[in-house]
C-alpha positions in Angstrom: 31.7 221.8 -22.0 33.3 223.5 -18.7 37.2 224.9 -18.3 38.7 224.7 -14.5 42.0 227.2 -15.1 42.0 227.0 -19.1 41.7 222.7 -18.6 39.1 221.4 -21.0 36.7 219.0 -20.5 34.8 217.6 -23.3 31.2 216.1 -23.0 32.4 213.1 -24.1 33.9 212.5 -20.3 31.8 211.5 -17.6 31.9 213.8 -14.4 30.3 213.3 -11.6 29.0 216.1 -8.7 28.0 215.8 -5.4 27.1 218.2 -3.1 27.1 218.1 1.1 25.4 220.5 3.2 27.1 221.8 6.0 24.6 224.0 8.3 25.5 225.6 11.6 23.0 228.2 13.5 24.1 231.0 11.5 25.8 230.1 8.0 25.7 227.4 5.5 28.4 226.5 3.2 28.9 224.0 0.0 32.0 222.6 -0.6 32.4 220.6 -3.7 33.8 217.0 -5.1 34.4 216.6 -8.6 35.6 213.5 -9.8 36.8 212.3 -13.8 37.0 209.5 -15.7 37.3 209.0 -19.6 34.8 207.5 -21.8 36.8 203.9 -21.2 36.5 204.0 -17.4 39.9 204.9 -16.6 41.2 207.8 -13.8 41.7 210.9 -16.3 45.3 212.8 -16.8 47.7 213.0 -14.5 48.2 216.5 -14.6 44.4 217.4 -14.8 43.4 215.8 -11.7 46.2 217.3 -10.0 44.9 220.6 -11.1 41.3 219.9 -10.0 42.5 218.6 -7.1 44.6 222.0 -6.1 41.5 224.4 -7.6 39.7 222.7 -5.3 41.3 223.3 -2.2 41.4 226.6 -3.0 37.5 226.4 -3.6 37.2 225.2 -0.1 39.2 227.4 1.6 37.9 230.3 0.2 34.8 229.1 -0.5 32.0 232.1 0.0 29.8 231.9 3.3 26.4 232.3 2.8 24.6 234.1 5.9 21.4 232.6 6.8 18.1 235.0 6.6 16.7 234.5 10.1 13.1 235.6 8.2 13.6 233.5 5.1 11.5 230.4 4.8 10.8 227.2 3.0 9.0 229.7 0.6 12.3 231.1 -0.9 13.3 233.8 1.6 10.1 235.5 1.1 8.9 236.8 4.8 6.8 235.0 6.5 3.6 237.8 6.5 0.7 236.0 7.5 2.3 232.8 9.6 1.5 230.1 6.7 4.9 228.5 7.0 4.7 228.4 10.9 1.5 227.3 11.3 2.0 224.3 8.8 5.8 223.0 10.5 5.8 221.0 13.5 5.8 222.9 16.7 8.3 222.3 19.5 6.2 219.6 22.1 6.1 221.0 25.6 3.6 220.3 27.9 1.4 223.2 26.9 0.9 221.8 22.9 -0.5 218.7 25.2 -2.9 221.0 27.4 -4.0 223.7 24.5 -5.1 222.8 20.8 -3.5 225.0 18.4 -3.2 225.1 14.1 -5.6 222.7 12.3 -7.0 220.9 15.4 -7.6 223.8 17.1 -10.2 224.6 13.8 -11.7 221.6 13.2 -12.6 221.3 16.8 -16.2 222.9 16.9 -16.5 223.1 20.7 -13.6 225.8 20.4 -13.3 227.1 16.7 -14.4 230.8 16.6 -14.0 231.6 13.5 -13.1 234.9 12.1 -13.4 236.0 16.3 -10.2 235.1 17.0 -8.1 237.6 18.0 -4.6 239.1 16.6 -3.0 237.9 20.1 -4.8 234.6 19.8 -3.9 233.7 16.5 -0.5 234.0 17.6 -0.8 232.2 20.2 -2.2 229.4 18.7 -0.5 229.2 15.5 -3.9 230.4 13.4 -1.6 232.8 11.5 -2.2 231.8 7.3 -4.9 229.2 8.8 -7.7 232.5 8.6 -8.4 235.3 6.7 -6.4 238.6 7.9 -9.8 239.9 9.4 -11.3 239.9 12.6 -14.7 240.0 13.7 -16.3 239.5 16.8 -19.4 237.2 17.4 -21.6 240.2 17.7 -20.4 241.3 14.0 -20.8 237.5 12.8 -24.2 237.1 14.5 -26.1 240.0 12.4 -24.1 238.8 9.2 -25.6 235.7 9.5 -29.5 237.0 10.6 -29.4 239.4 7.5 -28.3 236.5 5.4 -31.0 234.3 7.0 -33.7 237.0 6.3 -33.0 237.1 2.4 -34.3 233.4 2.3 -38.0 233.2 1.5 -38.4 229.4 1.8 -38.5 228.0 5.3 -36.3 225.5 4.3 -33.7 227.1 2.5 -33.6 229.0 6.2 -32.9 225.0 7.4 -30.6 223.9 5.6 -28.4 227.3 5.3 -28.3 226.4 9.5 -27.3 223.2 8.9 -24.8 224.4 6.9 -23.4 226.4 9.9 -23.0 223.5 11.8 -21.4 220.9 9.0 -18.9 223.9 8.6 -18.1 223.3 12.3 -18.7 227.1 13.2 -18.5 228.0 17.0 -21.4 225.8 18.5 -22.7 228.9 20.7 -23.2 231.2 17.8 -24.8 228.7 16.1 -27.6 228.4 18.6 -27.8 232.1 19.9 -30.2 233.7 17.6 -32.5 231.0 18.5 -32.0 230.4 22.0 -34.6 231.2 24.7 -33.8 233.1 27.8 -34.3 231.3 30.6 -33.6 228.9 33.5 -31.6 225.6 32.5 -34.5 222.7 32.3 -33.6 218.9 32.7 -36.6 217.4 32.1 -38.2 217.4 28.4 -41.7 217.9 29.5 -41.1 221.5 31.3 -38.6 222.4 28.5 -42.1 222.0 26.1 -44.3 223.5 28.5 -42.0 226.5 28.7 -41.0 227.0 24.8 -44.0 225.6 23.4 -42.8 223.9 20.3 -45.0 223.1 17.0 -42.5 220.3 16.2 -40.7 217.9 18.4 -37.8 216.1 16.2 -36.1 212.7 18.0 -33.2 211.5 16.9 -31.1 210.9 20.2 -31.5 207.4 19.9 -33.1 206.9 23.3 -36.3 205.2 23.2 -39.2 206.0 24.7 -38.5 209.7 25.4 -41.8 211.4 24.0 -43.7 210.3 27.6 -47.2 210.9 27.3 -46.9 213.7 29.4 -44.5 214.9 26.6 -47.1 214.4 23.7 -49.9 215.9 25.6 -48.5 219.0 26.2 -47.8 219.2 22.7 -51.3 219.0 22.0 -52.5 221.7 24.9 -50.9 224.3 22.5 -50.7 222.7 18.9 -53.6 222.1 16.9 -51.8 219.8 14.7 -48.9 219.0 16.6 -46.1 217.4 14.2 -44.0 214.7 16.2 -41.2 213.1 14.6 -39.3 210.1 16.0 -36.6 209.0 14.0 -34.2 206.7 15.9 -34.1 203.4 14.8 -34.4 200.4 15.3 -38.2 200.2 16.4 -37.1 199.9 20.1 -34.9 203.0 20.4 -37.6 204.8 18.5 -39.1 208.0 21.1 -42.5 206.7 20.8 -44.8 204.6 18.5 -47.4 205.6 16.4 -50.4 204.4 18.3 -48.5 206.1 20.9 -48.1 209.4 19.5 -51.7 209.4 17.7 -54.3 208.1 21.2 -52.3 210.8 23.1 -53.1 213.8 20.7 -56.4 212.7 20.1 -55.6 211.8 17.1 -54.0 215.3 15.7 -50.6 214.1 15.2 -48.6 214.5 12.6 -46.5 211.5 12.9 -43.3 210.0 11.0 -40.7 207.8 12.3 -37.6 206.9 11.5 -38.8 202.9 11.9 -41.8 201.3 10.1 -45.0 201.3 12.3 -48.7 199.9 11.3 -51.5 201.6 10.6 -53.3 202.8 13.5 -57.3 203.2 14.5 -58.1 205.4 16.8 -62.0 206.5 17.4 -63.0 204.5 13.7 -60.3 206.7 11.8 -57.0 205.0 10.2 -53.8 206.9 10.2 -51.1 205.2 8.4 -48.0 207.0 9.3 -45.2 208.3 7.6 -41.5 206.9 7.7 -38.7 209.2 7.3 -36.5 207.4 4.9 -33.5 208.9 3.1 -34.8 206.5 0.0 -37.2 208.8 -1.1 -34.5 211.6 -1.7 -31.2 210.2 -2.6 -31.5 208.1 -5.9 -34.1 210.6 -7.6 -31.1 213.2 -6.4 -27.8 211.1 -7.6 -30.2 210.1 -10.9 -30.8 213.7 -11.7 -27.4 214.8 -11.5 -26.0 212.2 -13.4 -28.8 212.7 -16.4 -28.0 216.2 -16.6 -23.8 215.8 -15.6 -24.1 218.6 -13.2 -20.5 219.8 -12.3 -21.6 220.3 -8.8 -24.4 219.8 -6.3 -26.0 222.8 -5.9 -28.3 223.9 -2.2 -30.9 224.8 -5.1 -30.9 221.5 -6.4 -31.5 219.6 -2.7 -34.4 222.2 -2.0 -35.9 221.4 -5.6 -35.6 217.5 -4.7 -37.8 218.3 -1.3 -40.5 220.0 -3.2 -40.8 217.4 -5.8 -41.1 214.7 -3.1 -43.3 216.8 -1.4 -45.6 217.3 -4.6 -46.0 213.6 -4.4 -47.8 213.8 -1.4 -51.8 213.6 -2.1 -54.5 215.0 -0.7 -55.7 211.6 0.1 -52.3 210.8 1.7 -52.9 213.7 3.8 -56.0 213.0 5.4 -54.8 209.6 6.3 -52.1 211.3 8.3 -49.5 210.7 6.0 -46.5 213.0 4.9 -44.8 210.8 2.6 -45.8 209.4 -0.7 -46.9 205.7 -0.5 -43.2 204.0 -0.8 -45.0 201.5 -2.9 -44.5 204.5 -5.8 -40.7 204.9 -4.9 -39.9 204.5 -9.1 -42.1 207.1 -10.3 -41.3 209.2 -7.5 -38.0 208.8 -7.9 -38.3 209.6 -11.8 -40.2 213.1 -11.0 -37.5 214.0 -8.6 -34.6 213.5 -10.6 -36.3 215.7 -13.4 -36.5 218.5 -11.1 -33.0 217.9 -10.1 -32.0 218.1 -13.5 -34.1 220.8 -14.5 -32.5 222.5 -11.8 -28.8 222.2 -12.9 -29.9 223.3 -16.9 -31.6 226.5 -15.2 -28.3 226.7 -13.0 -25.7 226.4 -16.1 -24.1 223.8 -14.0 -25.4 221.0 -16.4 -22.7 219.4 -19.2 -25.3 216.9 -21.0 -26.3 218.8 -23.7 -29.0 219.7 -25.1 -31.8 219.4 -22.5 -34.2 216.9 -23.2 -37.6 218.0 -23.7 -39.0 215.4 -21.5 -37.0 214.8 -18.4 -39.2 213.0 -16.8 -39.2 210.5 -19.8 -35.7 210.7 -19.8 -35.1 209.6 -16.1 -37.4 206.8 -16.5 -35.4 205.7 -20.0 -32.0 205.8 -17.8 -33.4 203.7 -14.9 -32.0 200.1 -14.4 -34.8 197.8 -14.5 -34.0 194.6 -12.4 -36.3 192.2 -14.7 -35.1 189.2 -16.5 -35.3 186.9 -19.4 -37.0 183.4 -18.5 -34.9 180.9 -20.4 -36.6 177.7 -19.7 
């Protein structure tokens, strides 16, 4: 129940309110429409809706004016400190938003994204302002940062994949390739480039076929005992070389995968069956041993300890015949033994929610694989 100049209204009337915003540059007002009716749908008294109807003229004209907080924003007045609101709203278009990224493209653009380098005066300038962290640090800072961080891994691969990393996370593409790059003259040619570096592994994955040339292969071998060549486009025809390719031109001391199925290979009375580099060997023990174990998250731990399971597959008699990979005629059991160390891996993490362990994970995994065999009814 409300009272308008000592006039009652009880709830068992229906009233209706509406509201109409009336904004100029600098102040906003609300004038206000009441109307009543009686439970039976008719207009209400006389003599109250003449009353309303006078109270709220004088509402109207004397209705308070409510200055507008040039520094207030959509977050309730509160000052705008670190530029979230602005760098969220829609900037005014002028030809220079068309000739200059700026706000979220501007970061998810890797050729330009800096980082934490941006400066204060760029950060305005490009409406960055709530987009970073209220700290700046040049490249030179962010360079050792990331070398100390590098040094504290003792496993060559955890050192991979934490650059990978770098690059997923679409960091500055030139301080992602400085530590590691070599001073010298810009090469075009492949060939001079490993002549000049001297490589141990040459990865392909350009998609360009036929790019590890002989002359490519052989200087490999000038300066590699066991140079390791990988060529992992696909299909077979894009692929940078072939196997009999890569093995006649070392000499046969190669280490060879592809990314495309080759034959075995003889060269001077020796087989070498090659290796292919297939994401199958990897991925379902990995999704199997997360789901076994209901890891909450997908730990860089739990990736590594898939890589040296697969690894462990690998048999000395797979390794004098050349090969890297396990036969992919064992992908089940491999599969099973890799998903045990992934789920041993999230238990030792705390990031496992089936509980308890099992005592037998590799048992476990094998239990918990689908089996694509069927009943013969005839």
């Amino acid at each position: 129940m409300f009272s308008l100049n000592g006039t009652n209204f009880s709830s068992d009337s229906l009233s209706g309110v509406s509201r109409c915003l009336i904004q100029s540059p600098k102040k906003v007002s609300f004038p206000m429409v009441v109307a009543s009716v009686t439970p039976n749908g008719r207009p209400a008294d006389r003599n109250v809706s003449v009353l309303m109807e006078n109270t709220l003229k004088e509402m109207k004209e004397n209705s308070p004016v409510i200055e507008k907080d040039s520094k207030s924003t959509v977050t309730g007045g509160v000052g705008d400190v670190y530029g979230e609101d602005s760098a969220t709203e829609d900037q005014t278009i002028t030809p220079w938003n068309f000739s200059v990224a700026s706000g979220y493209s501007l970061l998810r653009n890797p050729h330009y994204n800096k980082g934490l380098a941006f400066s204060e005066k760029e950060r305005d300038s490009h409406y960055l302002r709530g987009l970073l962290p209220p700290v700046v640090f040049n490249h030179e800072l962010q360079v050792k940062k990331l070398m100390n961080n590098l040094r504290q891994y003792d496993v060559p691969l955890q050192r991979y994949m934490a650059m990978m990393d770098l690059q997923v996370v679409a960091h500055n593409v030139s301080m992602f390739k400085r530590p590691w790059a070599h001073d010298h003259e810009p090469v075009k040619e492949l060939v001079n480039a490993v002549k000049l570096i001297k490589p141990t592994v040459l990865i392909g994955s350009s998609g360009t076929g036929k790019t590890f040339t002989k002359e490519v292969v052989q200087a490999m071998a000038t300066f590699n005992k066991k140079p390791v060549i990988f060529a992992l486009s696909n299909p077979t025809s894009q692929s940078e070389c072939t196997a009999e390719e890569a093995y006649t031109w070392s000499e046969g001391r190669a280490i060879f995968a592809s990314g495309s199925p080759f034959a075995p290979v003889e060269y001077k009375g020796k087989v070498f069956v090659s290796g292919q580099g297939n994401n199958a060997y990897i991925f379902p023990g990995l999704g199997l041993g997360l789901i076994i174990s209901g890891a909450i998250r997908v730990h860089d731990d739990m990736l590594l300890a898939a890589s040296e399971a697969l690894a462990a597959e690998v048999s000395q008699e797979n390794l004098e015949k050349g090969l890297i990979y396990p036969p992919f005629a064992n992908i089940r059991k491999i599969s099973a033994h890799i998903a045990a160390k992934v789920a041993a891996k999230a238990y030792e993490l705390g990031l496992a929610t089936r509980l308890p362990q099992p005592e037998n994970l590799v048992t476990y995994a094998e239990s918990c694989m689908y089996s694509p065999s069927y009943r013969s009814y005839r």
